[in-house]
N, C-alpha and C positions, 0 to 999 in steps of 0.2 A: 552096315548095320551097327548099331548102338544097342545096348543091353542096362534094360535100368531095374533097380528093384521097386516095384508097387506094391504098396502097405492095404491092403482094400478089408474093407468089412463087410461083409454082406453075410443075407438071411442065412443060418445053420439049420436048413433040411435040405432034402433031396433033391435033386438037379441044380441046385446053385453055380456050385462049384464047376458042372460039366456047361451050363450056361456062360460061365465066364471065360471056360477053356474056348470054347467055340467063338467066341467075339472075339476073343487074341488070332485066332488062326484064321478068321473072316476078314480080319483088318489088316492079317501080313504079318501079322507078330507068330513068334515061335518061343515056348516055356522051355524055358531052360533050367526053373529050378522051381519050387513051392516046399514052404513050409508053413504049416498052419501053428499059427501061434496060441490060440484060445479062443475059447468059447465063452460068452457071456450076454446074457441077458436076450437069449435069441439070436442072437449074432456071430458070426465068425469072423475073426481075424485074421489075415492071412499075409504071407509076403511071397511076393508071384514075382520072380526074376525072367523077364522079357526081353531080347534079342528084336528089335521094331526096326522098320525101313527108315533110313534117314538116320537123324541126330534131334528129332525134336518130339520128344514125346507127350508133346500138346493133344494129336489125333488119337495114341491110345487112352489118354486120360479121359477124351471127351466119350470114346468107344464103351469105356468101363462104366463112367457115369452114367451114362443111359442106360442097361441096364436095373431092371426094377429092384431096388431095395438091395444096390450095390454101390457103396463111395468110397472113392481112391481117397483115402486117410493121408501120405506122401509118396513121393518118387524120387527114387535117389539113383545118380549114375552107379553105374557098377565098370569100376577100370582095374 
């Protein structure tokens, strides 16, 4: 496993956040860390540290993006 941090923004009400939890742990990813960075303009900012199968964190970036009114802002290794 590889462990990378993902920047994502998405909608700031209720179930977002536990809809994104769920698409990590559907896809094989496991949270290892979150911290919410800010709020603005409807939006959340967040940086979501993921442990993902493999080394290529292509499949959970495309897993995050489909979710509605959620986009991976960047992804950075975590070593």
């Amino acid at each position: 496993m590889a462990i990378f941090r993902f920047q994502i923004a998405l909608p700031d009400r209720p179930g977002s956040l536990g809809a994104v939890a769920s698409a990590i742990g559907f896809a094989g990813g496991d949270i290892r860390g979150l911290v919410v960075l800010r709020s603005e303009n409807g939006r959340g900012i967040d940086d979501v540290t993921i442990a993902i199968p493999g080394q290529d964190p292509s499949d959970m970036t495309n897993v995050l993006n489909a979710i509605g009114g959620v986009d991976v802002i960047s992804v950075t290794p975590v070593v």
